[in-house]
C-alpha positions as CSV (number, residue, x, y, z in Angstrom):
1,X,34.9,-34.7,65.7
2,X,36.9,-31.8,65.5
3,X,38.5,-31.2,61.7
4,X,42.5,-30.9,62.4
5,X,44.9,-30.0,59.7
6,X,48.4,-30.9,59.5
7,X,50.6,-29.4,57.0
8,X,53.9,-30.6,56.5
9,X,57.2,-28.7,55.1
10,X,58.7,-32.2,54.1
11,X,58.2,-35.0,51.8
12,X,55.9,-37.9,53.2
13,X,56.0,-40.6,50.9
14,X,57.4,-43.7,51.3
15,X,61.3,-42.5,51.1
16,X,61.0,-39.9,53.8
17,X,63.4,-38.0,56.9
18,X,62.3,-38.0,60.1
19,X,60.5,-34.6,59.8
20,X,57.8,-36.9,57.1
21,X,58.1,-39.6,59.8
22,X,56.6,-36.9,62.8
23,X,54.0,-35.7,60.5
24,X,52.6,-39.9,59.0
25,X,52.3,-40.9,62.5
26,X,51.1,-37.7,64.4
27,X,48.2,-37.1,61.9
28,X,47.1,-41.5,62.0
29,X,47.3,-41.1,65.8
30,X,45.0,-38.3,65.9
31,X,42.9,-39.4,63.3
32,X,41.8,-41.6,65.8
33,X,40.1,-39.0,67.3
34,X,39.9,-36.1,65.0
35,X,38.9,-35.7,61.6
36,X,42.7,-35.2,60.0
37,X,43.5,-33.6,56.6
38,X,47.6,-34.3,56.2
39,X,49.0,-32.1,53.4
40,X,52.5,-33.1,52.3
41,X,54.3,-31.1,49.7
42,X,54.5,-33.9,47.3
43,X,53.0,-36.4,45.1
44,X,52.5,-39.4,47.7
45,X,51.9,-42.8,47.1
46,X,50.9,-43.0,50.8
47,X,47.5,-43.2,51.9
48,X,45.6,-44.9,54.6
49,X,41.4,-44.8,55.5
50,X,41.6,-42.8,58.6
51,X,42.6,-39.4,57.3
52,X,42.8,-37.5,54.1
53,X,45.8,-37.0,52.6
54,X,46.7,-33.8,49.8
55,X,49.2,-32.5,48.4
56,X,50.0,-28.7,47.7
57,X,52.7,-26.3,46.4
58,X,54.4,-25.3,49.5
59,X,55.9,-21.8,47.9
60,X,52.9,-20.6,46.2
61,X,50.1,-23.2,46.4
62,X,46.8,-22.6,48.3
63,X,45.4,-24.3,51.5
64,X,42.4,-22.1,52.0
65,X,40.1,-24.8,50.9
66,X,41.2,-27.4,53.8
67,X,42.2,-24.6,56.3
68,X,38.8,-22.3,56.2
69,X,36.9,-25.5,58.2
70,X,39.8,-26.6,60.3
71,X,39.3,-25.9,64.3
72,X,43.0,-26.4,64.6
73,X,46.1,-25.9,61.9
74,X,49.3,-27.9,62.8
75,X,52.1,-26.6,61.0
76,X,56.6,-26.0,61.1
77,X,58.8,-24.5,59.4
78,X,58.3,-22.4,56.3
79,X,54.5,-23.1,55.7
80,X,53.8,-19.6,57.6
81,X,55.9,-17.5,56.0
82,X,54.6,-18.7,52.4
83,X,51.0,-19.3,53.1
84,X,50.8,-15.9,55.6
85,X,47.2,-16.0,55.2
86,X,46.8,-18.7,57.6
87,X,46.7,-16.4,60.4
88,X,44.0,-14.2,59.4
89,X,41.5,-17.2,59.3
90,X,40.5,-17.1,63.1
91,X,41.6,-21.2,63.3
92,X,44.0,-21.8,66.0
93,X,47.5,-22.7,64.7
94,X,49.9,-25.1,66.6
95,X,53.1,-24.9,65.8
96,X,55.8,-27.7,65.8
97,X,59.5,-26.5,67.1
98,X,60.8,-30.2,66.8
99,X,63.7,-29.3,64.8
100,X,66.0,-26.4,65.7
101,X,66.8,-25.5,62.2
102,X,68.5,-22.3,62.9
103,X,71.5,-24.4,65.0
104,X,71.4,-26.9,62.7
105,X,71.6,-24.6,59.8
106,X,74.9,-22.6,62.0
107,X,76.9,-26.2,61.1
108,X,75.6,-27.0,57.7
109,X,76.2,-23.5,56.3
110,X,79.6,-22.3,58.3
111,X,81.7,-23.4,55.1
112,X,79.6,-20.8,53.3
113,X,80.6,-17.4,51.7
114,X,79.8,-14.9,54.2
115,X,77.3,-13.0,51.6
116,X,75.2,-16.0,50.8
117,X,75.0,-17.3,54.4
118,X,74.4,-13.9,56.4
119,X,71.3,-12.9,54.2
120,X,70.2,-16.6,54.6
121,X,70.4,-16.6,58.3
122,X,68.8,-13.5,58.7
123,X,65.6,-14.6,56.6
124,X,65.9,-18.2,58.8
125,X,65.4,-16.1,61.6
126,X,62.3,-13.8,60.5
127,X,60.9,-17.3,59.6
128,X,61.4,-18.8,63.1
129,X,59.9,-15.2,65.0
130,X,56.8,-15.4,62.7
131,X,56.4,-19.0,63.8
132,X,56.9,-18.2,67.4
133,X,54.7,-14.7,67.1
134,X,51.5,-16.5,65.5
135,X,51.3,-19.7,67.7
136,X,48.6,-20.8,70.5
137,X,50.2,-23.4,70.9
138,X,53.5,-25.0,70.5
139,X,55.4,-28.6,70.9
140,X,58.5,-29.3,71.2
141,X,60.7,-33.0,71.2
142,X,62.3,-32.8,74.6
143,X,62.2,-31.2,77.9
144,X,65.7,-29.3,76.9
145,X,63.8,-27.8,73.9
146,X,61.4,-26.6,75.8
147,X,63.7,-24.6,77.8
148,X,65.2,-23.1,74.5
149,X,62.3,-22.4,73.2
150,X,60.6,-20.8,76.3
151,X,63.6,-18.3,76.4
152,X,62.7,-17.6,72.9
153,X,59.1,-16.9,73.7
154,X,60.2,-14.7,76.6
155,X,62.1,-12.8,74.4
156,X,59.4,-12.1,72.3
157,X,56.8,-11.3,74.7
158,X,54.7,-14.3,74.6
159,X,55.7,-15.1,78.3
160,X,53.5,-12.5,79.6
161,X,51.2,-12.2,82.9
162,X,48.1,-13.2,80.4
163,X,50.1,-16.4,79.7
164,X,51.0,-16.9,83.5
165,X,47.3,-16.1,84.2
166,X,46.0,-18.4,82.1
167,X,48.8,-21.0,83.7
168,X,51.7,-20.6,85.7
169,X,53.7,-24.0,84.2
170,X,53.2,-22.7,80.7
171,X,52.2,-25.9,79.8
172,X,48.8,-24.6,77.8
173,X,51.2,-22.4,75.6
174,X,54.5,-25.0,75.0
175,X,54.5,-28.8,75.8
176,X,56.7,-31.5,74.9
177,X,55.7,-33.9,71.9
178,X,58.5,-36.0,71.5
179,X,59.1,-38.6,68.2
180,X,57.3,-41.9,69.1
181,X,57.0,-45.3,68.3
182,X,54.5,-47.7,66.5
183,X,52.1,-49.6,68.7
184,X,52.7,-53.0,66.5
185,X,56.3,-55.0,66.9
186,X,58.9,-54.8,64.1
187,X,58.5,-57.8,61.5
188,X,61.7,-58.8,59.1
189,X,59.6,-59.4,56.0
190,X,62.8,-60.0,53.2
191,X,66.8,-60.2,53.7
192,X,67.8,-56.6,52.8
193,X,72.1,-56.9,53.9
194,X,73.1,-60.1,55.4
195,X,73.1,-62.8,52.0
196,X,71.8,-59.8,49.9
197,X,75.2,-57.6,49.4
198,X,77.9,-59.8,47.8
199,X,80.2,-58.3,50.4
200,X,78.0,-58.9,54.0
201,X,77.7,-62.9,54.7
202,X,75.2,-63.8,57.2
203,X,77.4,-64.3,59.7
204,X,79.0,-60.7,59.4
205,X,78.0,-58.4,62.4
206,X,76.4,-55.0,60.8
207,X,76.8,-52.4,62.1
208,X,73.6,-49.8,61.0
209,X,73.8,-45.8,60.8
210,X,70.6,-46.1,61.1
211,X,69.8,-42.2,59.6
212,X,71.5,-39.2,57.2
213,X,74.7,-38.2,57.0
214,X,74.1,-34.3,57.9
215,X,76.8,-32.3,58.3
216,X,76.0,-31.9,62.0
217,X,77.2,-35.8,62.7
218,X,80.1,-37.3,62.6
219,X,80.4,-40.2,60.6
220,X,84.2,-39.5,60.2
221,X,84.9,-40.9,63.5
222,X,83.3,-44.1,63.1
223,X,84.9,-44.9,59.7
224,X,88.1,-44.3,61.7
225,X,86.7,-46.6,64.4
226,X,85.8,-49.2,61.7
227,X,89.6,-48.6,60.1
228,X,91.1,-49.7,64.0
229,X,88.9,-52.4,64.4
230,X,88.6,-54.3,60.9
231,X,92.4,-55.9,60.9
232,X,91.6,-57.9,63.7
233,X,87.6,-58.0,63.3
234,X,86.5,-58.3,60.0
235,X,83.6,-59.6,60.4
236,X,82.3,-56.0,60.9
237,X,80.3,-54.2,58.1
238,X,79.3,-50.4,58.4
239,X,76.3,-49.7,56.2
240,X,74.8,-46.5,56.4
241,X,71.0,-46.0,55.5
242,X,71.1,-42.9,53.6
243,X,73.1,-40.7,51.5
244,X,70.6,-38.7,49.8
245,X,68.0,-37.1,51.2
246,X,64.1,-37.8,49.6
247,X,63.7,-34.1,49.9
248,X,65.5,-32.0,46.9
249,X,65.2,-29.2,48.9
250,X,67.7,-30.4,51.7
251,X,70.8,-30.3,49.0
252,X,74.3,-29.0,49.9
253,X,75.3,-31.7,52.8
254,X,79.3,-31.9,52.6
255,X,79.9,-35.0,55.1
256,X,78.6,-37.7,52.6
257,X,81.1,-36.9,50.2
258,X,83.5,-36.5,53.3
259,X,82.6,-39.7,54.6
260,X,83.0,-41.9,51.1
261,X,86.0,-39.9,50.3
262,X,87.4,-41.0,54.0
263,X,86.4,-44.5,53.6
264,X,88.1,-44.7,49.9
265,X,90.9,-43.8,51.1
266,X,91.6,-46.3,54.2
267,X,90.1,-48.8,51.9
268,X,87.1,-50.1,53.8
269,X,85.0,-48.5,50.7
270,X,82.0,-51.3,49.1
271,X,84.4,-53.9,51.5
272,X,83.3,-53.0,55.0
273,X,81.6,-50.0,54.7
274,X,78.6,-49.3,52.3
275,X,76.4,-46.4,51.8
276,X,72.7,-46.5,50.7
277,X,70.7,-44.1,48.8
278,X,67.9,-43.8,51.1
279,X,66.0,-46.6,52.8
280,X,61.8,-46.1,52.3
281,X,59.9,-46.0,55.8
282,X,58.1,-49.5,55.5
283,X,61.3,-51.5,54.6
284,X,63.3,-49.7,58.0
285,X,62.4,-52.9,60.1
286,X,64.3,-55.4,57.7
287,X,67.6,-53.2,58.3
288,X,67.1,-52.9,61.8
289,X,66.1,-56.3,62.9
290,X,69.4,-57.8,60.2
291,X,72.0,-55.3,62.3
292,X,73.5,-56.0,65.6
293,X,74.7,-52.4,66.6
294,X,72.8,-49.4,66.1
295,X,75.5,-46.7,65.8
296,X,74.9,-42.6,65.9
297,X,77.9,-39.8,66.6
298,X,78.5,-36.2,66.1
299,X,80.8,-33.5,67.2
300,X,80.3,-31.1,70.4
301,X,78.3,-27.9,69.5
302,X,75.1,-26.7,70.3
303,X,72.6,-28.6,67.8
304,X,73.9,-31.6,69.6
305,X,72.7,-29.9,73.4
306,X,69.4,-29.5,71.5
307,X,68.9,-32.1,69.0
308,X,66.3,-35.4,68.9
309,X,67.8,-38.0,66.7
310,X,64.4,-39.4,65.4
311,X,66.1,-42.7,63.8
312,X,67.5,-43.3,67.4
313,X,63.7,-44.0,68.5
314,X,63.4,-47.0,65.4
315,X,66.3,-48.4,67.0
316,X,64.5,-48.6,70.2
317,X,61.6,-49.9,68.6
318,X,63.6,-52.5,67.2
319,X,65.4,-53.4,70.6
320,X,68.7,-52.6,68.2
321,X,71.7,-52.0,71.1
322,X,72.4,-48.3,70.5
323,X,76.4,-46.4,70.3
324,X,75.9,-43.0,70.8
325,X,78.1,-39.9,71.7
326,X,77.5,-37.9,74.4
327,X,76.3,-34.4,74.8
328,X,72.5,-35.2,73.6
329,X,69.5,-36.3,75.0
330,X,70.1,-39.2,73.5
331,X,72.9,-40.5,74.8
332,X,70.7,-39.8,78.7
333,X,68.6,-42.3,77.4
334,X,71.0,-44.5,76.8
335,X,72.3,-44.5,79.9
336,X,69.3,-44.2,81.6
337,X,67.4,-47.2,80.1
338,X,71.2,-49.0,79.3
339,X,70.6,-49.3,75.9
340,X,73.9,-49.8,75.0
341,X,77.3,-47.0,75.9
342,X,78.0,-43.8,75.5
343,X,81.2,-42.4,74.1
344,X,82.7,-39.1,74.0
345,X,83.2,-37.1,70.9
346,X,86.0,-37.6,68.6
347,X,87.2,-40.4,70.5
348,X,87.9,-43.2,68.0
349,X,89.7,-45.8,70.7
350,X,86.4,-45.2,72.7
351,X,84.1,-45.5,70.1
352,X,86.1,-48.6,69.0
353,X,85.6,-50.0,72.4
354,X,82.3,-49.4,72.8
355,X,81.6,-51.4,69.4
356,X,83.2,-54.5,70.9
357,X,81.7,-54.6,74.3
358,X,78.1,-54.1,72.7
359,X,78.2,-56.8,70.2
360,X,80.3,-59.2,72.7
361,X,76.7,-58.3,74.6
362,X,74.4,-59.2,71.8
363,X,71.1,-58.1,71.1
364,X,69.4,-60.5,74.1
365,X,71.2,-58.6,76.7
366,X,69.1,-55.0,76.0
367,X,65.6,-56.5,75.6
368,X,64.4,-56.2,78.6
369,X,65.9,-52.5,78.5
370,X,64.8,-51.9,76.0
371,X,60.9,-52.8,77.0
372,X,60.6,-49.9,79.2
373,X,61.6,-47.3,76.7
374,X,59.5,-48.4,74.0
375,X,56.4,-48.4,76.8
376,X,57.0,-44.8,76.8
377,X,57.5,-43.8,73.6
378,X,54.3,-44.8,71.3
379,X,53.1,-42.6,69.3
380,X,49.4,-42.7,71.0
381,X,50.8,-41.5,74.2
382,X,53.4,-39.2,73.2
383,X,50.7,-37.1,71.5
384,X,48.8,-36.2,74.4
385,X,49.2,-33.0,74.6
386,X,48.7,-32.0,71.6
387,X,45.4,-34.3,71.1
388,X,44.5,-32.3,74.2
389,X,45.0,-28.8,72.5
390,X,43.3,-30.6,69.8
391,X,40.0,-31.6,71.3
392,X,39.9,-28.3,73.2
393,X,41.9,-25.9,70.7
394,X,41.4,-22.3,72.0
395,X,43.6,-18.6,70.8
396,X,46.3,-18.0,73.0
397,X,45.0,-15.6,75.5
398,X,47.9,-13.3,75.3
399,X,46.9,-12.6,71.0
400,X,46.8,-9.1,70.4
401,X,47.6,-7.9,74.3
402,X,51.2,-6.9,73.5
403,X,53.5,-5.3,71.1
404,X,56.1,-6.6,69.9
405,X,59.4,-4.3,69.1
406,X,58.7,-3.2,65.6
407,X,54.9,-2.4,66.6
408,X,55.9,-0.4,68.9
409,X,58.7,1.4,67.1
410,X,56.0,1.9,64.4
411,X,53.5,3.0,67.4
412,X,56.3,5.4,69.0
413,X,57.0,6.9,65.1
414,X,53.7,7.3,64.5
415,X,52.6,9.3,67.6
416,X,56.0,11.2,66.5
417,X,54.5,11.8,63.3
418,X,50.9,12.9,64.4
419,X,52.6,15.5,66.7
420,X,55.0,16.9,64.4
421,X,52.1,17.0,61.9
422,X,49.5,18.6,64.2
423,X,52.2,21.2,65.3
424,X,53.2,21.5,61.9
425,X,49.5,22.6,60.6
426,X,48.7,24.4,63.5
427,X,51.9,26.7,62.1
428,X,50.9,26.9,59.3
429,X,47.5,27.9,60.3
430,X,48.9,31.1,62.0
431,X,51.3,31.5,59.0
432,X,48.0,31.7,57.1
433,X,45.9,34.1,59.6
434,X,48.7,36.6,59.8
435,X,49.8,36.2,55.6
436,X,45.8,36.8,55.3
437,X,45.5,39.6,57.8
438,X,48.5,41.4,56.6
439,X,47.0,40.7,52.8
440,X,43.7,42.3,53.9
441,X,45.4,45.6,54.8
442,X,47.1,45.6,51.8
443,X,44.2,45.3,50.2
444,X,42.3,48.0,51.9
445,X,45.4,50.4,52.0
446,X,45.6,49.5,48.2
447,X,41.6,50.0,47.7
448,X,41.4,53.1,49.7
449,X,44.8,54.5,47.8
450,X,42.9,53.9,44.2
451,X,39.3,55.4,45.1
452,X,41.4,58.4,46.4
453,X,43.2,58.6,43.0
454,X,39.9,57.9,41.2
455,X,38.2,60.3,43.1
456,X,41.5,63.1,42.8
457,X,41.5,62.0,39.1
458,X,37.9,62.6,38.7
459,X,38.3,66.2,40.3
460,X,40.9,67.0,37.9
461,X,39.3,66.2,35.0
462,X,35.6,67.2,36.3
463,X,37.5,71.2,36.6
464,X,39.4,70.7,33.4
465,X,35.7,69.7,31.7
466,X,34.2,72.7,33.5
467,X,36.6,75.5,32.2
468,X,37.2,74.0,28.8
469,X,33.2,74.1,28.6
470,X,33.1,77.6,30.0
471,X,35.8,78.3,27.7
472,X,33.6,76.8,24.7
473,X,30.8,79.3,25.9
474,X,32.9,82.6,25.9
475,X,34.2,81.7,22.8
476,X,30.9,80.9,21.5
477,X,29.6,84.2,23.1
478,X,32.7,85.7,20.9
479,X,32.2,84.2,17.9
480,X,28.5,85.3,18.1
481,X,29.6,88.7,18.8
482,X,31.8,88.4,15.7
483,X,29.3,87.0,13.4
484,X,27.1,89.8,14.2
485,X,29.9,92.6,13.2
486,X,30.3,90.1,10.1
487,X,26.7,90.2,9.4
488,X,27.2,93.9,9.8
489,X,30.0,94.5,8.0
490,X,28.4,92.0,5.1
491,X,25.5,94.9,5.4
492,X,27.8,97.7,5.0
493,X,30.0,96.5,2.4
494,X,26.2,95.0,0.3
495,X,25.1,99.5,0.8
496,X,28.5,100.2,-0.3
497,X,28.4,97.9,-3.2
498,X,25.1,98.7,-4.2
499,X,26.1,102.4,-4.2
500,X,29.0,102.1,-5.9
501,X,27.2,99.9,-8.9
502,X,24.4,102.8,-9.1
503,X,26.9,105.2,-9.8
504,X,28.9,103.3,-11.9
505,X,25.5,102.5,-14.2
506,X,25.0,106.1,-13.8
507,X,28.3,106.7,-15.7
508,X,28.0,104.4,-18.3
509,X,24.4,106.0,-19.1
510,X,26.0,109.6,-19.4
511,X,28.5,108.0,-21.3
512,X,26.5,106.4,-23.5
513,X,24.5,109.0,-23.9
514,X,21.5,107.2,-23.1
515,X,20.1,110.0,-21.2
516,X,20.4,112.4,-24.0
């Protein structure tokens, strides 16, 4: 059995969105024929014997250890962009584009200061590209998706003629895995509303929001419907299933607090509508089987076009008669299967309408409806593709084949660079030769000048040498010359002296008388 890892950005534990939801029953329903390692980014106090489940730091924790044996990595959202390393292990990564974030993130932050939001939206969409950039293989919820996120792979190259090559329909690179139901049927196991809240008798009809209040729905509208209908209906209670979202993370919603504030003040607040905290996954039948209207709206804007309203699929599961706006692919399904009616946006009267002709209906009316849908939607054949990929998981064939802007910017600059920097040195390298050549004859001019000085120099002092030396001689010649009338003279004057002392003695004798 091939060893399949799932890693999942959101909390699956037993309070979980619908993003924990996917990621529970995707990795049991291939466990069934892959060996599954689910890590959530949690403590979870869900387990089961068919697959492993771990938990890990999503910003800076490490999933080498379950990822190095993997043949196939499942992963969304931000797991890429803080575990990067993913891609270098050779495994195969699937990615999961269920959830346009980037539209719903254009509603949830447009109350934002432009300085916080701009930066935030930017790094959203590096987030998305690497996703879409490092993927064999992607799934999407819906056929729509799939069209926005094959324009988005277009843009970025992975539509290519080794994609088209390896199949025209595209269907080996993106396929639809849409949010599916369980196999087993919906059991009411303890009175949760109905006899439970002081305020909802059990012969109250409930009316079930059967999922968050993000700000890319619109509650508002059926608070106001509520407000219209009460007077002469009140009977009716509103209870939504959750306020607060089980991941911290996802903080910052404004429409809870909008739709509490809105229900205070036309006084239907803890009297016909109530708000829960969050419902956990296993109790969701006892809610949906105690309601008699399933209800889900929002406003007209993109998201909607694109959107999957996961709780909308329990609701099916639970044969819960559905009141949805249009604009989704929802609301085609409602029509489709007649599941219950459609409304348009912001129309309260319609809306209010709608809630009436449903629940005059009753639940018995949309079963058999409602049996067709649900033969569709289990989670063991929605799958399929992506058990396919699974069993079969191979790179995508385009990997490596094509540039994508910045590498070739990069490419372009560097070629830029190698040429300016060959020209560069091979200026230089004449700078050199000639700065050398012109030094060399310097040099030799310079050598040639000081041998000729030496040599001129040595000349000069070679002739001074010679006549001071034959200037020496004739003056020694002289001074012989001269010693020899010295000697002479010494001679002479020695006679004279001589002579002169003879006759002086002579003198002194006759004076003396001594030769008397």
């Amino acid at each position: 059995m091939n060893r399949v890892l799932v890693i999942s950005s959101d909390t699956v534990d037993k309070n979980m969105g619908g993003m924990g939801v996917r990621y529970w029953e995707i990795s049991k329903s291939l466990a069934k024929h892959c060996q599954v390692t689910l890590a959530v980014p949690n403590q979870t106090e869900l387990s089961t014997d068919s697959l492993q489940v771990v938990s890990f730091d999503l910003m800076k924790g490490d999933l080498r250890q379950w990822a190095t044996d993997s043949k196939v990595i499942i992963l969304q959202g931000a797991v890429l962009h803080f575990h990067p390393y993913l891609r270098e292990l050779g495994v195969p990564l699937v990615v999961d584009l269920y959830d346009p974030s980037l539209l719903e993130g254009l509603v949830w932050h447009d109350h934002d200061d432009w300085n916080t939001w701009l930066p935030a939206y930017e790094e959203y969409l590096r987030v998305q590209i690497e996703l879409l950039r490092a993927g064999d293989f992607f799934f999407c919820a819906s056929e729509r998706q799939r069209d926005y996120w094959l324009g988005w792979l277009h843009a970025l190259k992975r539509i290519n003629p080794h994609t088209f090559r390896d199949d025209p329909t595209f269907r080996k690179l993106i396929d639809v895995v849409s949010f599916g139901l369980p196999m087993d049927e919906p059991i009411h196991q303890k009175a949760v509303l109905k006899g439970v809240l002081p305020e909802i008798c059990s012969t109250d009809r409930v009316i079930l929001w059967a999922g968050g209040l993000w700000d890319w729905l619109d509650p508002l509208t059926v608070i106001r419907a509520m407000a219209e209908l009460v007077p002469t209906h009140p009977e009716l209670k509103l209870y939504f299933l959750g306020t607060k979202h089980p991941n911290s993370v996802l903080t910052g919603m404004t429409m809870p607090h909008k739709a509490i504030q809105l229900s205070k003040e036309l006084g239907l607040y803890g009297k016909h509508i109530f708000f829960g905290d969050w419902t956990p996954y296993e109790d969701r039948a006892d809610y949906l089987l105690e309601a008699d209207l399933s209800i889900v709206a929002h406003t007209e804007h993109l998201e909607t076009h694109f959107s999957f309203r996961t709780r909308i699929l329990d609701c099916i599961w639970a044969r819960l008669p559905l009141v949805v706006t249009s604009g989704d692919l929802m609301s085609d399904w409602v029509v489709s299967y007649n599941l219950g009616q459609v409304v348009s946006p912001l129309n309260v009267p319609a809306m209010s309408e709608a809630i009436i002709k449903v629940l005059s209906a009753g639940r018995q009316a949309f079963n058999a409806s409602f049996e067709n849908a649900r033969n569709a939607l289990v989670w063991d054949q929605v799958i399929s593709p992506l058990l396919t990929f699974c069993l079969r998981p191979n790179p995508a064939p385009d990997k490596k084949h094509y540039l994508t802007e910045t590498e070739r910017m990069a490419q372009a600059k560097d070629a830029f660079l190698s040429q300016v920097v060959t020209e560069k040195d091979a200026f230089l390298n004449q700078v050199i030769q000639s700065k050398d050549a012109f030094l060399n004859q310097v040099i030799q001019s310079k050598d040639a000048f000081v041998e000729q000085v030496i040599k001129e120099k040595d000349d000069f002092w070679k002739n001074i040498i010679m006549e001071k030396d034959a200037q020496l001689e004739r003056q020694m010649s002289e001074n012989a010359a001269l010693q020899q009338r010295v000697n002479a003279n010494d001679q002479e004057l020695a006679r004279l002296y001589s002579y002169r002392f003879v006759r002086a003695y002579i003198k002194v004798r006759r004076f003396l008388g001594w030769d008397r």
